[in-house]
CHARMM internal coordinates of N, CA and C (Angstrom, degrees):
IC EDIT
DIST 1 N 1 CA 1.4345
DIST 1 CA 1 C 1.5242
ANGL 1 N 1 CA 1 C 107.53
DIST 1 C 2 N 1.4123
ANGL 1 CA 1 C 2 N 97.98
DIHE 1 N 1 CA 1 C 2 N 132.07
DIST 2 N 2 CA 1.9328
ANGL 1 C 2 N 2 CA 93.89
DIHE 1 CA 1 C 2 N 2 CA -170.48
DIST 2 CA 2 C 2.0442
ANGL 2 N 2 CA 2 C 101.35
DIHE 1 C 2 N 2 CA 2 C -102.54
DIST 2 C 3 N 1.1027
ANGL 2 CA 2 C 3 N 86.67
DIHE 2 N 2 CA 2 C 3 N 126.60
DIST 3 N 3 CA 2.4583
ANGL 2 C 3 N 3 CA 93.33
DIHE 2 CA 2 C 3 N 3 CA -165.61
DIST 3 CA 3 C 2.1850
ANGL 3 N 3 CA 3 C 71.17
DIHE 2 C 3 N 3 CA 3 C -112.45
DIST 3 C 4 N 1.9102
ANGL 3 CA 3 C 4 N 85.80
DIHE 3 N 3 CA 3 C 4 N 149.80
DIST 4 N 4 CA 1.1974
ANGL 3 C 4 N 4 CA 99.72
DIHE 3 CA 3 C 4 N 4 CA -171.03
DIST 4 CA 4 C 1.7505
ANGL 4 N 4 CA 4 C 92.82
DIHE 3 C 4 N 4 CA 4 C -124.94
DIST 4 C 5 N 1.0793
ANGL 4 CA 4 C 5 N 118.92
DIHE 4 N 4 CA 4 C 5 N 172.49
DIST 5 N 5 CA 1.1992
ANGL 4 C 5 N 5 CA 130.88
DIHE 4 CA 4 C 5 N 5 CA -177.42
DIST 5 CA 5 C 1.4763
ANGL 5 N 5 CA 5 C 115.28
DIHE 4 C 5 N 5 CA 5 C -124.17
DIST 5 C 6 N 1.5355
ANGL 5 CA 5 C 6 N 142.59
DIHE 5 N 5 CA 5 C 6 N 114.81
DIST 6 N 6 CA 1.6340
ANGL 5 C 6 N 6 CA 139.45
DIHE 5 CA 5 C 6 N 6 CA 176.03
DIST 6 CA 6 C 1.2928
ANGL 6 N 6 CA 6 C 97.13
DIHE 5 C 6 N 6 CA 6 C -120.90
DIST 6 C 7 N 1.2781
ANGL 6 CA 6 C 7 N 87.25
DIHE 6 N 6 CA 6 C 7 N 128.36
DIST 7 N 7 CA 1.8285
ANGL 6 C 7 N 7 CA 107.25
DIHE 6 CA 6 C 7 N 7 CA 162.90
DIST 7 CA 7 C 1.5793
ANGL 7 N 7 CA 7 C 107.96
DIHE 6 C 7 N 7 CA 7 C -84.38
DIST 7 C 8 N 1.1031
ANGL 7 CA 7 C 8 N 114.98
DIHE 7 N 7 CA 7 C 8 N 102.32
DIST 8 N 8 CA 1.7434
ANGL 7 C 8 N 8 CA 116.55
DIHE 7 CA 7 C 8 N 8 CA -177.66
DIST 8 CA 8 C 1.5232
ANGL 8 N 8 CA 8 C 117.74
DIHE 7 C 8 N 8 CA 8 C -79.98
DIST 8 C 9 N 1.1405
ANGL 8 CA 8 C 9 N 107.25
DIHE 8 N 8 CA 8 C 9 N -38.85
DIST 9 N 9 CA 2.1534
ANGL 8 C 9 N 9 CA 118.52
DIHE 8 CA 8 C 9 N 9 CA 165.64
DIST 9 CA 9 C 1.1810
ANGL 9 N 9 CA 9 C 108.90
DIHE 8 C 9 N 9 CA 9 C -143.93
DIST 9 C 10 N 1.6485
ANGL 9 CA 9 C 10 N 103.29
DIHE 9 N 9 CA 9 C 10 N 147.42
DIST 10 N 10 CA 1.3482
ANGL 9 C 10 N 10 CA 122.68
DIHE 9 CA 9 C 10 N 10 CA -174.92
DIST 10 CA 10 C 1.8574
ANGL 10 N 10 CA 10 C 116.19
DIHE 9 C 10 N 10 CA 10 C 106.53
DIST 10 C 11 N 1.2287
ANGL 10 CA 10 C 11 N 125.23
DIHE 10 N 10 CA 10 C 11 N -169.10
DIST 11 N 11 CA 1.2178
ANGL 10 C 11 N 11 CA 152.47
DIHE 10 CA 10 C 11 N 11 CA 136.46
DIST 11 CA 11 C 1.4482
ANGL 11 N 11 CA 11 C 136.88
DIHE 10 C 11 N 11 CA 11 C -139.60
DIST 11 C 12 N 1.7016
ANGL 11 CA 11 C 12 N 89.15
DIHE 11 N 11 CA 11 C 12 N 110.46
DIST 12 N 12 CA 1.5454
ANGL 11 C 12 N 12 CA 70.92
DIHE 11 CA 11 C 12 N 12 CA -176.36
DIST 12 CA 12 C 1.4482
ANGL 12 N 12 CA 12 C 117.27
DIHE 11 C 12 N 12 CA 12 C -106.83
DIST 12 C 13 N 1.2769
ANGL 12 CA 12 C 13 N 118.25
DIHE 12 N 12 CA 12 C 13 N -165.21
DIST 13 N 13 CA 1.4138
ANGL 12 C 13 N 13 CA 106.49
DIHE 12 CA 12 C 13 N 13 CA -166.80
DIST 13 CA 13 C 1.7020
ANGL 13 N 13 CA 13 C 99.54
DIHE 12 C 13 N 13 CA 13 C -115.90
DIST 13 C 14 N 1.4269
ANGL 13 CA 13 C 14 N 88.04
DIHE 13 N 13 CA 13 C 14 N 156.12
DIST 14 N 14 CA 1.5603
ANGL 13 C 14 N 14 CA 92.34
DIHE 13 CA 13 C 14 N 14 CA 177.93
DIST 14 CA 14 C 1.8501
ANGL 14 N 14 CA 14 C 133.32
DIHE 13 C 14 N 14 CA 14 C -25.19
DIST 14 C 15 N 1.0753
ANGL 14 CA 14 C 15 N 95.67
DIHE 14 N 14 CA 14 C 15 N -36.96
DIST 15 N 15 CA 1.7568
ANGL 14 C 15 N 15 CA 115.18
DIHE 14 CA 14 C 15 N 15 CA 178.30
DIST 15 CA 15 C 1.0926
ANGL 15 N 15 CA 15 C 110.95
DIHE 14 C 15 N 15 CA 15 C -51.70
DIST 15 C 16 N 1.7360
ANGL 15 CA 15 C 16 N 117.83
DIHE 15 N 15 CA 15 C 16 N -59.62
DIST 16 N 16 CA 1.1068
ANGL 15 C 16 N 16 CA 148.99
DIHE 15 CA 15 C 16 N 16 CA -177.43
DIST 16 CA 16 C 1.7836
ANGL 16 N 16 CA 16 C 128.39
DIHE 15 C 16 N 16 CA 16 C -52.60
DIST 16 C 17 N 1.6976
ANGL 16 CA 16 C 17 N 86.53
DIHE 16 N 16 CA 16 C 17 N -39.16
DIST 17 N 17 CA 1.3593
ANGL 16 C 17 N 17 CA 107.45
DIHE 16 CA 16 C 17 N 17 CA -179.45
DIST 17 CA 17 C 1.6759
ANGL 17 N 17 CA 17 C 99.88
DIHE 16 C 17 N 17 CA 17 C -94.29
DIST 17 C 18 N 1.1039
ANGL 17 CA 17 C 18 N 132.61
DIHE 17 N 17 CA 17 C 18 N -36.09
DIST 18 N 18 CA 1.5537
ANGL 17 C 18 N 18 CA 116.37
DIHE 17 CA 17 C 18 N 18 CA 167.80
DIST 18 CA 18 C 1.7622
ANGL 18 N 18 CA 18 C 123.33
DIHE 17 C 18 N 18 CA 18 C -65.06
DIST 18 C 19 N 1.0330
ANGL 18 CA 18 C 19 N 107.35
DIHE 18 N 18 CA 18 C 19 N -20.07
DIST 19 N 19 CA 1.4603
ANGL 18 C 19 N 19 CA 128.20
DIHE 18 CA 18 C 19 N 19 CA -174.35
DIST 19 CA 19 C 2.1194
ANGL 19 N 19 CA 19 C 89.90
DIHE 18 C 19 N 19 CA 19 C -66.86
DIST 19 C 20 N 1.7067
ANGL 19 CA 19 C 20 N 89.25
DIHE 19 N 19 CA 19 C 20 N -68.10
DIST 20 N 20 CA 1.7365
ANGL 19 C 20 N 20 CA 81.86
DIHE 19 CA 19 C 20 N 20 CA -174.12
DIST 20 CA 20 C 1.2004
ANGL 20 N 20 CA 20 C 121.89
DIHE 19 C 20 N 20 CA 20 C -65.37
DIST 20 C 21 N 1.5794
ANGL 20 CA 20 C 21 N 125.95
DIHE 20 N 20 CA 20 C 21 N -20.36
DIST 21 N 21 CA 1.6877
ANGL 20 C 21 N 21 CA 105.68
DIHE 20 CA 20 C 21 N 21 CA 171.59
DIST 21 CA 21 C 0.9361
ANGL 21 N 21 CA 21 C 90.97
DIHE 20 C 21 N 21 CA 21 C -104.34
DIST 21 C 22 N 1.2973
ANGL 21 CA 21 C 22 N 154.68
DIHE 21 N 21 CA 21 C 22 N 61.68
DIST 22 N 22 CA 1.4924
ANGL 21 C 22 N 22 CA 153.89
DIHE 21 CA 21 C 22 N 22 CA 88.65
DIST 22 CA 22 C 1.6638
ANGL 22 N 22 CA 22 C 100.82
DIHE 21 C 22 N 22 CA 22 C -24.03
DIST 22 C 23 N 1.7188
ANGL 22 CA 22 C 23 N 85.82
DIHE 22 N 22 CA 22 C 23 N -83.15
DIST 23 N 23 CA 1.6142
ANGL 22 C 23 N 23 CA 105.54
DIHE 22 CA 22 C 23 N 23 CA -172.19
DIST 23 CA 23 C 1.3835
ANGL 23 N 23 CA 23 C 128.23
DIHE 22 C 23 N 23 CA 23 C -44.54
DIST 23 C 24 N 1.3139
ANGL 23 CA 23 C 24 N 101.85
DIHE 23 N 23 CA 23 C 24 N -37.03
DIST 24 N 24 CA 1.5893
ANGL 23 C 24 N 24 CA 113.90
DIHE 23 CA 23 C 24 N 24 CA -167.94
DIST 24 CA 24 C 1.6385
ANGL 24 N 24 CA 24 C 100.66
DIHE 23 C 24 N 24 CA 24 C -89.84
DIST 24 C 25 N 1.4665
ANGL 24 CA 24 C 25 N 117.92
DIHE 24 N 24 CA 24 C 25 N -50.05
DIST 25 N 25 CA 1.6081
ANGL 24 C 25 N 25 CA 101.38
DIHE 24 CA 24 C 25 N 25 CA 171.17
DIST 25 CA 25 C 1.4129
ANGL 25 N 25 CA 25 C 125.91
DIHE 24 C 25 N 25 CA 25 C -47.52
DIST 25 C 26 N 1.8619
ANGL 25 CA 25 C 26 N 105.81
DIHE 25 N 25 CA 25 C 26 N -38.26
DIST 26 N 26 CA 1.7897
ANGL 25 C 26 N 26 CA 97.36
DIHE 25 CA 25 C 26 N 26 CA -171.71
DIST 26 CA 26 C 1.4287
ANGL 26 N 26 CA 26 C 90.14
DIHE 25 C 26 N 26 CA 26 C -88.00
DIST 26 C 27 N 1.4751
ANGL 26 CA 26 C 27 N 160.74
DIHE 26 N 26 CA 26 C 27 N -17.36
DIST 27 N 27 CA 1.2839
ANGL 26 C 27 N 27 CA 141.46
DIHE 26 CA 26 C 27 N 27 CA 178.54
DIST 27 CA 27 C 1.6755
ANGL 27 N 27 CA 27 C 95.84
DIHE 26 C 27 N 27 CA 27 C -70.00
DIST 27 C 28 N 1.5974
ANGL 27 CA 27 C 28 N 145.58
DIHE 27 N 27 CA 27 C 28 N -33.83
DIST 28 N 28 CA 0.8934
ANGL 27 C 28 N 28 CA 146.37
DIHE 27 CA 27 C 28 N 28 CA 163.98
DIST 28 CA 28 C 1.5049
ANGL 28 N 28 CA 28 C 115.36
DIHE 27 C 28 N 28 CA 28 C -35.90
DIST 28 C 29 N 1.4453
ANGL 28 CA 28 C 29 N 117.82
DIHE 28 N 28 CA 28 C 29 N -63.84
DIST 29 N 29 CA 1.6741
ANGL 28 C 29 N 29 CA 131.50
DIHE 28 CA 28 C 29 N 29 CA -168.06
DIST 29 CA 29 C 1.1452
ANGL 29 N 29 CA 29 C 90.53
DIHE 28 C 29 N 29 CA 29 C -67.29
DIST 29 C 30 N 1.5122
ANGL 29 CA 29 C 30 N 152.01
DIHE 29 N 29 CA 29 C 30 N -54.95
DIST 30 N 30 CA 1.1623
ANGL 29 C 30 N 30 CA 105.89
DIHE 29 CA 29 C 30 N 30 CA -166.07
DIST 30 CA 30 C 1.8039
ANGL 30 N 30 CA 30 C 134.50
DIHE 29 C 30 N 30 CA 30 C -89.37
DIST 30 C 31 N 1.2268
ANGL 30 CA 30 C 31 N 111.35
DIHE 30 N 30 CA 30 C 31 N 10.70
DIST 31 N 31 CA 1.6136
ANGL 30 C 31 N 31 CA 117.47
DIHE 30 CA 30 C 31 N 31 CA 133.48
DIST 31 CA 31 C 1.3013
ANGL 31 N 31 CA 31 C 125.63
DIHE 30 C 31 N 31 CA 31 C -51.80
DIST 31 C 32 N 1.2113
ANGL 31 CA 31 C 32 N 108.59
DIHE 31 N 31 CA 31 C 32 N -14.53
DIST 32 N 32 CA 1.8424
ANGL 31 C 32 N 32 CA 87.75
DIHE 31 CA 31 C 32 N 32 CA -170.52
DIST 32 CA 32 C 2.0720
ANGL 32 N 32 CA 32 C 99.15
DIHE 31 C 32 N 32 CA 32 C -116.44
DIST 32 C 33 N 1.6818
ANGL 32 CA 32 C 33 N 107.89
DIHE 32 N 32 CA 32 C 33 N 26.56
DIST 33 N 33 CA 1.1958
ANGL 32 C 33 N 33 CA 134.86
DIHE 32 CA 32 C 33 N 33 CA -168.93
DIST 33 CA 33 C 1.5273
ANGL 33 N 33 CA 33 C 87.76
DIHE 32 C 33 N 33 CA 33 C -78.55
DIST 33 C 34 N 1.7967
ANGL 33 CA 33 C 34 N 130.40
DIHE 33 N 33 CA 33 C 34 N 135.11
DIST 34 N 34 CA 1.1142
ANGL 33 C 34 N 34 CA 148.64
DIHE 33 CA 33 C 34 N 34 CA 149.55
DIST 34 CA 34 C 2.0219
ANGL 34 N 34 CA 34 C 105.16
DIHE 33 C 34 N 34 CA 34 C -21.03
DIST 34 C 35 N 1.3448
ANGL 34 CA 34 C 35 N 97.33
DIHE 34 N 34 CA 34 C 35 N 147.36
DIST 35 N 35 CA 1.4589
ANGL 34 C 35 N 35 CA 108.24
DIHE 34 CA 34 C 35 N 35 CA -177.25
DIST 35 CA 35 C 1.1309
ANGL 35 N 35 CA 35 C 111.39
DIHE 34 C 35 N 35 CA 35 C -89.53
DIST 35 C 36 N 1.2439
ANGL 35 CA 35 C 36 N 127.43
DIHE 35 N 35 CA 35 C 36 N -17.37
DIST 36 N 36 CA 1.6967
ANGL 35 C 36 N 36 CA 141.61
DIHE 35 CA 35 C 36 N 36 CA -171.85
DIST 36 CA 36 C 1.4242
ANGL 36 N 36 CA 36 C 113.15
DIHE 35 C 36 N 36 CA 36 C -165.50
DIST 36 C 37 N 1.3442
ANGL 36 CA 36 C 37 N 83.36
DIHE 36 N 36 CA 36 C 37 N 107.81
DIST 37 N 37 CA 2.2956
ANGL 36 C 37 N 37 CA 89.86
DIHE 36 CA 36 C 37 N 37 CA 175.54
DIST 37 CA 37 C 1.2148
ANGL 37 N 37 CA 37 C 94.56
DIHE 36 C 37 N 37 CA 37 C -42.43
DIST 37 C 38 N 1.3197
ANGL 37 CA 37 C 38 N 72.48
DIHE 37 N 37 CA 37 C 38 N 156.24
DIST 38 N 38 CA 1.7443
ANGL 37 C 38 N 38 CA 95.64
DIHE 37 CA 37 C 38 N 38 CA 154.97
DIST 38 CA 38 C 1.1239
ANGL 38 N 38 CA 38 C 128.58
DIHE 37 C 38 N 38 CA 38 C -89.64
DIST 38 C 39 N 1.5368
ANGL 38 CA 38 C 39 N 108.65
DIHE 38 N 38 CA 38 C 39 N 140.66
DIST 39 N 39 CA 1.3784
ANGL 38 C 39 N 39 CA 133.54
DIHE 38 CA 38 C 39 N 39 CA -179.09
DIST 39 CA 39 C 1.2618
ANGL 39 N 39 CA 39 C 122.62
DIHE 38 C 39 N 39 CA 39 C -55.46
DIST 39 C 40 N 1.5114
ANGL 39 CA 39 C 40 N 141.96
DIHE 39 N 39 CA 39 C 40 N 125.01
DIST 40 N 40 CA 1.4875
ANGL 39 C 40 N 40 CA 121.91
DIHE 39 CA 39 C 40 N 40 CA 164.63
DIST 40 CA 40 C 1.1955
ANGL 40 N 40 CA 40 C 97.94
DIHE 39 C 40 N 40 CA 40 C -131.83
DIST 40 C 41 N 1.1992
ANGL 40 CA 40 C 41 N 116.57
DIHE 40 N 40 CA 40 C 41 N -177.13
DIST 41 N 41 CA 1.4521
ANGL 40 C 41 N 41 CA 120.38
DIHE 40 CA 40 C 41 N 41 CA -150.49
DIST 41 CA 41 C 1.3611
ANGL 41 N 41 CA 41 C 109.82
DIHE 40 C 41 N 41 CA 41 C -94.11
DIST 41 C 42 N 1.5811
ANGL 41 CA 41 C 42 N 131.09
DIHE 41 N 41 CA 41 C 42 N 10.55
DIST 42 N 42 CA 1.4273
ANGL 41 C 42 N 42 CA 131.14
DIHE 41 CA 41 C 42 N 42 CA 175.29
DIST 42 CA 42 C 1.6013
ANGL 42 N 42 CA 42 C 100.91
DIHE 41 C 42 N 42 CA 42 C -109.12
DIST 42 C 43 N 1.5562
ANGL 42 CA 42 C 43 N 115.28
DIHE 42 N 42 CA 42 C 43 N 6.48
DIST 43 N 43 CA 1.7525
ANGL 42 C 43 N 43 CA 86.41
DIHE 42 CA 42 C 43 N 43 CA 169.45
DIST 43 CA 43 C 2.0441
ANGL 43 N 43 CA 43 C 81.84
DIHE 42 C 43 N 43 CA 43 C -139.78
DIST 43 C 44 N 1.3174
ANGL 43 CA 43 C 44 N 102.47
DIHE 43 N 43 CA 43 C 44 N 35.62
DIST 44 N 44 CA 1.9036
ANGL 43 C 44 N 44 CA 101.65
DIHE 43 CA 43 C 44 N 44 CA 167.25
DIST 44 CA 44 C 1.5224
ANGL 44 N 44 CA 44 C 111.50
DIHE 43 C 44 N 44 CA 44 C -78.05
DIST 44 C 45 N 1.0776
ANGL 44 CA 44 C 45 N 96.47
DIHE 44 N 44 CA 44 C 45 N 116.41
DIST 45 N 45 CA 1.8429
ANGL 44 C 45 N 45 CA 111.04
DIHE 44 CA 44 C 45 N 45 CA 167.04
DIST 45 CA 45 C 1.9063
ANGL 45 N 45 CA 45 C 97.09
DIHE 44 C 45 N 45 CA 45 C -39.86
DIST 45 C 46 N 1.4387
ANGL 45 CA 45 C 46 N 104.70
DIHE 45 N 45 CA 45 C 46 N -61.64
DIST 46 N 46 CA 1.7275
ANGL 45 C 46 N 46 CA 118.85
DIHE 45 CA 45 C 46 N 46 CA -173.88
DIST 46 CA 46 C 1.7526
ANGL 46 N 46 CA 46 C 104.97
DIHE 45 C 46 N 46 CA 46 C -40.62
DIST 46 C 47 N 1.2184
ANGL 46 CA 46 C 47 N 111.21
DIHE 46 N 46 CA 46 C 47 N -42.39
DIST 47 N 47 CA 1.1045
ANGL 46 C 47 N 47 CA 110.48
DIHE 46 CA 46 C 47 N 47 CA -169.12
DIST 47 CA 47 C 1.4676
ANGL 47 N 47 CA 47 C 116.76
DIHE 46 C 47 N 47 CA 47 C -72.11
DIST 47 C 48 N 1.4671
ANGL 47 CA 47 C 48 N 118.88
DIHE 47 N 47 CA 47 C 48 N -21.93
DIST 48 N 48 CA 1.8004
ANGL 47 C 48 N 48 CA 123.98
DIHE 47 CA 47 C 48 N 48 CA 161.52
DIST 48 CA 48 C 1.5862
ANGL 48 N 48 CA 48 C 105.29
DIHE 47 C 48 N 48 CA 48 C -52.86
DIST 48 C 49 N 1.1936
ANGL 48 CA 48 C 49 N 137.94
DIHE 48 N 48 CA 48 C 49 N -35.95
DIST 49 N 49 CA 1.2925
ANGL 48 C 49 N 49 CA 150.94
DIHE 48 CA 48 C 49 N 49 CA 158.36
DIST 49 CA 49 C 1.2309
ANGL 49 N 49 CA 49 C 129.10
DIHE 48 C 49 N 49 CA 49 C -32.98
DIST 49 C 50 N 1.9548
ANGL 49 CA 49 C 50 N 125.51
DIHE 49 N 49 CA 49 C 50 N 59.28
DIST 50 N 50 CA 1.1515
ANGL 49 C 50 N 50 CA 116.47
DIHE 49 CA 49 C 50 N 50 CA -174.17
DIST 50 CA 50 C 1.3864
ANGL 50 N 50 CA 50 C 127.09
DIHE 49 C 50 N 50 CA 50 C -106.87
DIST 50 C 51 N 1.3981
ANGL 50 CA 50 C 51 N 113.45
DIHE 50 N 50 CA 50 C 51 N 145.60
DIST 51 N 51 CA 1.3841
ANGL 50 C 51 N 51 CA 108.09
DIHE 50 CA 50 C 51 N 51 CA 172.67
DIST 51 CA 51 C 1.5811
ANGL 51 N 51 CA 51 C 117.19
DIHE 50 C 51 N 51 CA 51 C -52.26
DIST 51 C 52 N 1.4955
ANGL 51 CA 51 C 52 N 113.12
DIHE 51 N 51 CA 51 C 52 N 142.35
DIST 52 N 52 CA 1.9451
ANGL 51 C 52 N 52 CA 106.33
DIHE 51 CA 51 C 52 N 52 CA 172.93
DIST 52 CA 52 C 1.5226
ANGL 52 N 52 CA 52 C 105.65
DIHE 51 C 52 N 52 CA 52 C -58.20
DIST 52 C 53 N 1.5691
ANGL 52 CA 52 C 53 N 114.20
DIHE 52 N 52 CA 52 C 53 N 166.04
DIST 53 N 53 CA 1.6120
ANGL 52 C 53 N 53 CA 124.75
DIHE 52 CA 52 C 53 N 53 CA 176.84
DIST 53 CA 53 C 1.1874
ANGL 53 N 53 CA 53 C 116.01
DIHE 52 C 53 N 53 CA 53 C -52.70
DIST 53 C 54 N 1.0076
ANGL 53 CA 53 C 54 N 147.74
DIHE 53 N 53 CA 53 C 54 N 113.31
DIST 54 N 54 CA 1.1922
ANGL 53 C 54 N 54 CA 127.30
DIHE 53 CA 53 C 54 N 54 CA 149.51
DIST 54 CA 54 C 1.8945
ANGL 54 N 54 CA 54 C 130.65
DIHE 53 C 54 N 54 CA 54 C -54.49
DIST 54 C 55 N 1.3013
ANGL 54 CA 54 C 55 N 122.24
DIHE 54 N 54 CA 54 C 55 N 104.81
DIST 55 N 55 CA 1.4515
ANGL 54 C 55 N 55 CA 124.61
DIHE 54 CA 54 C 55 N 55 CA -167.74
DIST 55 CA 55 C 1.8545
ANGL 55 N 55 CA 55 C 101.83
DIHE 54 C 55 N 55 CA 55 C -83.80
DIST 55 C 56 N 0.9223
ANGL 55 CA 55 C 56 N 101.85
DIHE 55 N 55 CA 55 C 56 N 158.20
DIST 56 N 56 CA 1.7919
ANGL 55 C 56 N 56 CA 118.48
DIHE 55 CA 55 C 56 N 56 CA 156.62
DIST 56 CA 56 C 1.9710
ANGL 56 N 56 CA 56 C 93.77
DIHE 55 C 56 N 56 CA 56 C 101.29
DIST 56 C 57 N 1.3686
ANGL 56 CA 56 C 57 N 107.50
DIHE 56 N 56 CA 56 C 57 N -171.83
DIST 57 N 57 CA 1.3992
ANGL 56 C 57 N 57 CA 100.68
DIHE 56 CA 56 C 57 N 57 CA -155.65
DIST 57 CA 57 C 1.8457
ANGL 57 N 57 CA 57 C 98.75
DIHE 56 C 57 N 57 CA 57 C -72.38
DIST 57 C 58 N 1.7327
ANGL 57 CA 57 C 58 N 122.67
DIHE 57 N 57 CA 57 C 58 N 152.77
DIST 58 N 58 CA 1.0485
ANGL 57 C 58 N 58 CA 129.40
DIHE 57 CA 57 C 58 N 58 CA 173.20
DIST 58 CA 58 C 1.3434
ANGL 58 N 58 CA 58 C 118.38
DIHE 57 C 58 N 58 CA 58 C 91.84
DIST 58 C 59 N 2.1815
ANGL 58 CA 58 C 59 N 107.34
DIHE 58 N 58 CA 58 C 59 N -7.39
DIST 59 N 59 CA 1.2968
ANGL 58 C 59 N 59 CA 105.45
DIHE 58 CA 58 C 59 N 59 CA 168.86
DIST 59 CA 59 C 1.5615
ANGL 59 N 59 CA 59 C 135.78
DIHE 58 C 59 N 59 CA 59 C -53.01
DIST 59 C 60 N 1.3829
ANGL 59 CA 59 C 60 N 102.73
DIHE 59 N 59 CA 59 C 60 N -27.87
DIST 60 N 60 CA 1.5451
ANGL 59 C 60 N 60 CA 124.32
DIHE 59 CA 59 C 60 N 60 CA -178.20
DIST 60 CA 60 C 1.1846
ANGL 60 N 60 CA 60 C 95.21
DIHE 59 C 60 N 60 CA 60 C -58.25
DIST 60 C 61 N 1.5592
ANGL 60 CA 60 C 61 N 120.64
DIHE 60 N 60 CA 60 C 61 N -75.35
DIST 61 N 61 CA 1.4134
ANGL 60 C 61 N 61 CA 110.87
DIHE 60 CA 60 C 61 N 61 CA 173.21
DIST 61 CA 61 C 1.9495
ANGL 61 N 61 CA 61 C 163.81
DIHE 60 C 61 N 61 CA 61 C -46.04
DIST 61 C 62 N 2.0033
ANGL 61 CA 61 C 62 N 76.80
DIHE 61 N 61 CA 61 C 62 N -2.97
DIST 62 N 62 CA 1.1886
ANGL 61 C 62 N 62 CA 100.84
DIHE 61 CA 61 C 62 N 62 CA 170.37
DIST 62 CA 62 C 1.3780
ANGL 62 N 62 CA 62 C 114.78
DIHE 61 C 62 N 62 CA 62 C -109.64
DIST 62 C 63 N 1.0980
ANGL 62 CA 62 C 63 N 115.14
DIHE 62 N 62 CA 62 C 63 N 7.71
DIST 63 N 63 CA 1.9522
ANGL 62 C 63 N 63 CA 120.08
DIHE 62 CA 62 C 63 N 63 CA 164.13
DIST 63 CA 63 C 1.0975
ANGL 63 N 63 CA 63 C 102.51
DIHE 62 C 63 N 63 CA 63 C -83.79
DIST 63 C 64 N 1.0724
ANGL 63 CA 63 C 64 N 143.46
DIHE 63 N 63 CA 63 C 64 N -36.07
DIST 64 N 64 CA 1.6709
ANGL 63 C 64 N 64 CA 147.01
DIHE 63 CA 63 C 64 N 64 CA -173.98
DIST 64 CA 64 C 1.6910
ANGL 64 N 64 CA 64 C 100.96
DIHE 63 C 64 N 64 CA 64 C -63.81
DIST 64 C 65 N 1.4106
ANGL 64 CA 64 C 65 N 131.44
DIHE 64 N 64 CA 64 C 65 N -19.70
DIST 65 N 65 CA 1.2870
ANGL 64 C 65 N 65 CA 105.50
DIHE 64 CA 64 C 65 N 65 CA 175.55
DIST 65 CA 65 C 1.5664
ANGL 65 N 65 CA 65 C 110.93
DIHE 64 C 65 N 65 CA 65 C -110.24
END
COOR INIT
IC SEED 1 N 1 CA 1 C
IC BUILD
């Protein structure tokens, strides 16, 4: 979506005018910021979800997945 900018009174000078779409572009970006972080796997609900131990030889090696 293309947003335009009018200076209605005054003149300002170049300085002035980079300064405000400074402001106004980054107050822009963060609206268009994700609705829900992202997930990783140290705060996953899924991840409370474990398989039981596996016992007898090679169990050790089946906790690792």
């Amino acid at each position: 979506m293309t947003r335009h900018l009018r200076i209605v009174r005054g003149e300002p000078t170049p300085e002035e005018l980079a300064a405000l779409t400074a402001i106004v572009s980054a107050a822009g970006e963060s609206e268009e910021a994700p609705a829900q972080p992202v997930r990783g796997r140290w705060n996953d609900p899924a991840a409370t979800h474990r398989r039981p131990w596996q016992r007898g030889p090679g169990g050790w090696r089946a906790a690792l997945r």
